[in-house]
N, C-alpha and C positions, 0 to 999 in steps of 0.2 A: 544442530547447535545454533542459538541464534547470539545475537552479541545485544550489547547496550544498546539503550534506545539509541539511537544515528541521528545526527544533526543534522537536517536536509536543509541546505541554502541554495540560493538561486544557480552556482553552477553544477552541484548534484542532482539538482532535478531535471536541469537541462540534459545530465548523462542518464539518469532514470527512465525521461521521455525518448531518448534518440536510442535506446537500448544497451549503453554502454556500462553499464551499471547495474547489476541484477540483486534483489530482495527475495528472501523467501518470503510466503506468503507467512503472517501473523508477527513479523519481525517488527517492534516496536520502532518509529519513528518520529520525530519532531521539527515536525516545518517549522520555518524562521518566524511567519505569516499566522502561526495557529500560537495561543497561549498554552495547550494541550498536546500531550502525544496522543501520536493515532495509530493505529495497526493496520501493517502495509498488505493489502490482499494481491494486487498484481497492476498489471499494466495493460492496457485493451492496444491492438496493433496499430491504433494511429497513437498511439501514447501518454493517453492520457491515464494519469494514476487514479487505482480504484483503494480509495484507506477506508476506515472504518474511523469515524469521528467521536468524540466524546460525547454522552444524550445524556447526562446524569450518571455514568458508568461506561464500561463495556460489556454489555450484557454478549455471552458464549454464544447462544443461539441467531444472534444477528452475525454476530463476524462469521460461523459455521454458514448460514444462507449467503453470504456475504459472496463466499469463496466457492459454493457451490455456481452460484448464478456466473461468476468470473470465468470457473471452469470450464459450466456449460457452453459457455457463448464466444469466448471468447481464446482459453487457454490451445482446444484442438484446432483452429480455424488460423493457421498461420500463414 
C-alpha cells in the first residue's frame, strides 16, 4: 500500500539519506526544491536518493529500468 505523495523537506531527507526513514520503491514524493512530484526508486549505500523526475510525464518503462538498475547495483550489495 503506498500513501499520499509525502512532503520531503530538509530534515526527511536528511533521515532518507542516513537510513532512518524507509520508502518503497515507486511511492510518490515531493521535494521542497522540485516544483514536481517524483517517484521514489531507492537509496544507493552512501545515500544518496535515486527518484524518478518529471521529462513531460512519467513514462512506466523508465521508472521499471529505473528500479531494475537500483536493484541490480545496488539493493543486494549492502
Amino acid at each position: 500500500m503506498f500513501f499520499p505523495t509525502i512532503e520531503v523537506d530538509n530534515e526527511l531527507c536528511t533521515k532518507l539519506h542516513n537510513g532512518d526513514v524507509h520508502f518503497r520503491a515507486g511511492q510518490w514524493i515531493k521535494l521542497d526544491w522540485c516544483s514536481r512530484p517524483a517517484r521514489y526508486i531507492g537509496r544507493t549505500p552512501s545515500g544518496v536518493l535515486v527518484v524518478q523526475h518529471y521529462e513531460g510525464g512519467y513514462p512506466q518503462d523508465k521508472f521499471r529500468a529505473l528500479v531494475r538498475y537500483w536493484r541490480g547495483h545496488f539493493e543486494t550489495k549492502k
